[in-house]
N, C-alpha and C positions, 0 to 999 in steps of 0.2 A: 385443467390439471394445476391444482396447486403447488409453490415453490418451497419447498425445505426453506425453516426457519435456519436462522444464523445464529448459534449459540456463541456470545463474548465471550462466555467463558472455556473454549474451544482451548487449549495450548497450541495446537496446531494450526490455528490461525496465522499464528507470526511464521510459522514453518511457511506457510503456504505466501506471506507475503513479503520474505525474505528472497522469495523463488518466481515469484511471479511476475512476467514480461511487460511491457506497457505494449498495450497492442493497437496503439496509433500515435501519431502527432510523430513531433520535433525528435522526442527522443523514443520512438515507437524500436523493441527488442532489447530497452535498458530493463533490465532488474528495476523494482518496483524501487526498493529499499538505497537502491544508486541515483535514483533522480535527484539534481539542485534543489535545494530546498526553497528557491524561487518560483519554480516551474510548481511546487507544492503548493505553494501561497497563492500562488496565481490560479489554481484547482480552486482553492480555499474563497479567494474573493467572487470567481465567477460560478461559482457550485461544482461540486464535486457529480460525476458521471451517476447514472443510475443505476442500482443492483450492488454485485459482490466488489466490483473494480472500486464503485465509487468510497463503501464500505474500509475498503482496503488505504484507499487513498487517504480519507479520512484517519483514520489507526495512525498512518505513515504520518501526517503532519502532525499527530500530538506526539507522538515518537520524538521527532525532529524537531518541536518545539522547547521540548523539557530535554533535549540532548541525551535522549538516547540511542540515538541510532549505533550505536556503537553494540547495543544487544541482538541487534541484527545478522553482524558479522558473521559470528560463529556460523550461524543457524543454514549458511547459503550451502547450499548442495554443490559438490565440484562437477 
């Protein structure tokens, strides 16, 4: 069975990574969009996970790069 493609151009993408948990490690139940932006880099030097998380992680450090994480904000579901 094949996997649904990932469309970039989704707007809901950031919905879903402004919302989405880290589901192991150091800071495993932060908010995707809440992690240090070290613990990113550190994703970043040692490869990013495989599939959606790693996709997502990815998004997240160019976000945090060009400072925008600040567009994230809004976006988090109470």
């Amino acid at each position: 069975m094949e996997k649904p493609e990932i469309n970039p151009f989704d707007p809901n993408l950031l919905v879903e990574l402004a919302n989405t948990k880290m589901p192991f490690g150091k800071y495993q139940g932060w908010l995707l969009c809440r992690l240090p932006e070290a613990y990113v880099v550190w994703f970043k030097q040692k490869g990013f996970p495989p599939g959606k998380l790693g996709m997502q992680l990815a998004t997240l450090h160019e976000i945090q790069l060009n400072g925008l994480i600040y567009l994230l904000t809004p976006l988090i579901k109470k």
